[in-house]
Structures are given as C-alpha cells and as structure tokens.
GUMI-705219 format. One record per residue: residue number from 1; z negated, y negated, x negated of N, C-alpha, C in turn. Coordinates in Angstrom, 2 decimals, m for minus. Layout:
BEGIN
{NUM; {Z; Y; X}; {Z; Y; X}; {Z; Y; X}}
...
This chain:
BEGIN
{1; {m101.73; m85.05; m109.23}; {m101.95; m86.35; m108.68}; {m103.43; m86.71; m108.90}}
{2; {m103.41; m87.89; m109.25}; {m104.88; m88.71; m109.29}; {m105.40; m89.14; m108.29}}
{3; {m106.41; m88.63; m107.66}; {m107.02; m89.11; m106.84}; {m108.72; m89.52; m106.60}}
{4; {m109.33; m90.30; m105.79}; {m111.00; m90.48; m105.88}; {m111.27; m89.97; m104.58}}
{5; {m113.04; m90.14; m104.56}; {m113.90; m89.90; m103.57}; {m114.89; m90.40; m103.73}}
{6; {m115.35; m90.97; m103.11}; {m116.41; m92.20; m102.68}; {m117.50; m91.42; m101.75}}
{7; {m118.82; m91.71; m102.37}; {m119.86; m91.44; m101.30}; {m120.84; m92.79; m101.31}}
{8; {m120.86; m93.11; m100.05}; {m121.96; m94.79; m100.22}; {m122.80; m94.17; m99.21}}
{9; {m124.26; m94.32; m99.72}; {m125.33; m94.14; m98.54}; {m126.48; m95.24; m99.07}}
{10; {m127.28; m95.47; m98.44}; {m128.63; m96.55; m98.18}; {m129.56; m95.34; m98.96}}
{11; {m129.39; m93.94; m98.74}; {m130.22; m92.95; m99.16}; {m129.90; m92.33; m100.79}}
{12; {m130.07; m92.99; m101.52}; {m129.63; m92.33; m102.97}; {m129.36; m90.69; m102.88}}
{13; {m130.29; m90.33; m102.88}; {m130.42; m88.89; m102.87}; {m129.09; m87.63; m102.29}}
{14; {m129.06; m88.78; m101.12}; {m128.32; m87.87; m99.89}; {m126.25; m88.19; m100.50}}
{15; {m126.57; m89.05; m101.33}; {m124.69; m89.26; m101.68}; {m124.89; m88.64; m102.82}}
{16; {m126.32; m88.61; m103.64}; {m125.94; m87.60; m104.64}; {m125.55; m86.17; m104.30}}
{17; {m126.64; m85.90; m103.46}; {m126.67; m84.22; m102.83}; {m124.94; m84.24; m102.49}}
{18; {m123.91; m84.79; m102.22}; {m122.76; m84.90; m100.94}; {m121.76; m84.81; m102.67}}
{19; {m122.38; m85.61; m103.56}; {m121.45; m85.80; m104.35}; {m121.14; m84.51; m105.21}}
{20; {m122.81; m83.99; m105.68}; {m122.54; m82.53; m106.43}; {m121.99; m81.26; m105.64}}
{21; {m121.96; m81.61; m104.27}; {m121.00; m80.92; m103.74}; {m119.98; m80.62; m103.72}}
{22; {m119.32; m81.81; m104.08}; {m117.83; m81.83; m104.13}; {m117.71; m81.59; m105.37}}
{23; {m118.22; m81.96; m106.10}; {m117.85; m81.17; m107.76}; {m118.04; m80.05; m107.84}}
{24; {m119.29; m79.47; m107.75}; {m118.95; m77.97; m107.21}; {m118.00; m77.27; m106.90}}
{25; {m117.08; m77.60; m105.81}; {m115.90; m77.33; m105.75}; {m114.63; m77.36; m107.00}}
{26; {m114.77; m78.30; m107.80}; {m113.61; m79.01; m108.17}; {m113.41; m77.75; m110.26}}
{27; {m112.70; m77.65; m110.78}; {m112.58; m77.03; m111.67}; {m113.35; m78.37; m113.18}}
{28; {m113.89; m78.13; m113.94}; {m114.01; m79.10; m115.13}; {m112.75; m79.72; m115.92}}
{29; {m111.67; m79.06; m115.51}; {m110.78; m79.87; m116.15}; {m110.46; m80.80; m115.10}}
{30; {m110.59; m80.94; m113.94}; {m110.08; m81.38; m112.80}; {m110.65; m82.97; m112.40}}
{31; {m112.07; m82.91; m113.26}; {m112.62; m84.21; m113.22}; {m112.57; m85.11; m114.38}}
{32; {m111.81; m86.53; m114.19}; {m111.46; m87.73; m114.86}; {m113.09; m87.88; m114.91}}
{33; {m113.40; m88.63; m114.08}; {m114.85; m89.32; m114.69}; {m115.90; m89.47; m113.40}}
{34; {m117.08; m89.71; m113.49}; {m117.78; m89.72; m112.53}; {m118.56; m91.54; m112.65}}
{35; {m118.57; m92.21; m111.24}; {m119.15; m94.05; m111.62}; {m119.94; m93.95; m110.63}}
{36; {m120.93; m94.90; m111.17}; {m121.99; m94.78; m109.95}; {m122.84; m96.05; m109.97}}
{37; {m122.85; m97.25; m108.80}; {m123.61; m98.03; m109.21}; {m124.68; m98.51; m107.63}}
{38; {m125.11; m99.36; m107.98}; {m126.22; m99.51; m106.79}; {m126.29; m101.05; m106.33}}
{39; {m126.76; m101.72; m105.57}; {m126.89; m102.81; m105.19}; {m128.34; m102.85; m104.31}}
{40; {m128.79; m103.82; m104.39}; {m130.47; m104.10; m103.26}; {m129.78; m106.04; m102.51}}
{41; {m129.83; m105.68; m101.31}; {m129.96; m106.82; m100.84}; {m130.76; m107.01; m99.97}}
{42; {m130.76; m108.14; m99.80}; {m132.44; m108.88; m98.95}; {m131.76; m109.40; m97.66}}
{43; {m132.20; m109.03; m96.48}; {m131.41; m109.20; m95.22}; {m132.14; m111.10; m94.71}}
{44; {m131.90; m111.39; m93.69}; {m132.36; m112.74; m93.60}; {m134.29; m112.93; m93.25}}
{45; {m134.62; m111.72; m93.01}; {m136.05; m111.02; m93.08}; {m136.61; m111.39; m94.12}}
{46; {m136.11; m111.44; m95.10}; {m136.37; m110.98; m96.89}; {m136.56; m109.69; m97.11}}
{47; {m136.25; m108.69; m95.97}; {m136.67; m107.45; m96.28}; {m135.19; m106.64; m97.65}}
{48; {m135.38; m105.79; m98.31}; {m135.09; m105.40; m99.34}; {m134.14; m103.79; m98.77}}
{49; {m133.07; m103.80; m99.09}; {m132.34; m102.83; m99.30}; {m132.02; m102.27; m100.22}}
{50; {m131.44; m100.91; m100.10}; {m130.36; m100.25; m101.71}; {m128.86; m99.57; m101.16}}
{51; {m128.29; m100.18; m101.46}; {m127.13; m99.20; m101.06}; {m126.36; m98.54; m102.64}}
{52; {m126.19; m97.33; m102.84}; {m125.90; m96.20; m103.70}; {m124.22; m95.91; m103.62}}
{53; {m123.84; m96.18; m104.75}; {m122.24; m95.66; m104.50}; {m121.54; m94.96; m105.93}}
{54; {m121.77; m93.79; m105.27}; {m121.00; m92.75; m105.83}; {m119.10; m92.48; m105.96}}
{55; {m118.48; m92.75; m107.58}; {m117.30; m92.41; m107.15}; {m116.66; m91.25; m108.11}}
{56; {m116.04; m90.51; m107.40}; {m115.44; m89.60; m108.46}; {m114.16; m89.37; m108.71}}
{57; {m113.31; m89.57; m109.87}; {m112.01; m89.78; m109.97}; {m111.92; m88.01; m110.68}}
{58; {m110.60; m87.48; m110.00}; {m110.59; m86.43; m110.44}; {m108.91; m86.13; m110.11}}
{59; {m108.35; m84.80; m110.24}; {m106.96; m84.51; m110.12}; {m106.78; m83.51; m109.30}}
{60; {m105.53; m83.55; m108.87}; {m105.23; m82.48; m107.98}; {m104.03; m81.62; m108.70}}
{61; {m103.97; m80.18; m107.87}; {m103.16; m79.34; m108.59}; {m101.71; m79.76; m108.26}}
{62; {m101.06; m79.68; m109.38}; {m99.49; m80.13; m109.18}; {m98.83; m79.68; m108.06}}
{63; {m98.88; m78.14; m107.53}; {m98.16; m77.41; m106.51}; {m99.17; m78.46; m105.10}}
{64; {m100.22; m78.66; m105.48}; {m100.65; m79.70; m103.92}; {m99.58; m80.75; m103.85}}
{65; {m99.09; m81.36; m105.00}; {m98.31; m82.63; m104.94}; {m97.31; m82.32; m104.65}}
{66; {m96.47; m81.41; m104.99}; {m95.06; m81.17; m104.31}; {m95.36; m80.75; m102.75}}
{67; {m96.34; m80.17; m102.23}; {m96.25; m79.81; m100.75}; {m95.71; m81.43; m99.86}}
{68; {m97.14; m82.11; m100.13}; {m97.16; m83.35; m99.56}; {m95.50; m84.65; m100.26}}
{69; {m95.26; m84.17; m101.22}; {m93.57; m84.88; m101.66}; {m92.50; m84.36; m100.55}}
{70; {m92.22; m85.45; m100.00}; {m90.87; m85.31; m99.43}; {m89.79; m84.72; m99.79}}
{71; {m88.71; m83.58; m99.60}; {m87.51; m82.82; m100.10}; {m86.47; m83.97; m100.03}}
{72; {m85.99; m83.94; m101.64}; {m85.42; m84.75; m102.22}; {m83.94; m84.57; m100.83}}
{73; {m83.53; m85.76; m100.86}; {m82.17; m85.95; m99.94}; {m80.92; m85.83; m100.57}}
C-alpha cells in the first residue's frame, strides 16, 4: 500500500530533523519520493513568517495490507 507523511513546522530544521527520522526507519526500496516546499507570509504586522513542509510518499509491506483488509465474506 501507498502511503505519505507530512511534517509542517515554522522551524525548518526541526521537520527536517522529524523527517530523516522516519526514513531512517523505512527500507530504500520503500521510498517513492521525497517533496518539500516552503511558504513566508506576512501577518497583518507585516511581520514575516516561514512555514516548511516536508512530504514523504513511500510503501508499505504487503503482509501490513492484508492485516488491516477485511476477511473476504
């Protein structure tokens, strides 16, 4: 099964640190692709933000997918 994981933080650093974590875990064949983009917005202050978003599309092991599949009727 195909599935993602999303890390969004204001702190770049800290969704990267969260993200190579989870790859860490994950096998190299197991990861589809890694996206990552950023945004800055200006609050009514004019003050300046970043928000960081990390996503990672990757797969799960087939025997995970039959656990969570319902027994055919």
């Amino acid at each position: 099964m195909i599935q993602v994981k999303e890390f969004i933080d204001t702190d770049t650093s800290y969704a990267e640190k969260q993200a190579n974590l989870f790859l860490a875990g994950l096998k190299d064949s197991q990861v589809i692709s890694v996206r990552y983009g950023s945004v800055v917005k200006a609050n009514s202050s004019r003050v300046e933000s970043q928000r960081s978003a990390i996503l990672v599309v990757y797969k799960t092991a087939d025997k995970e997918r039959k656990k969570k599949e319902p027994a055919d009727a």
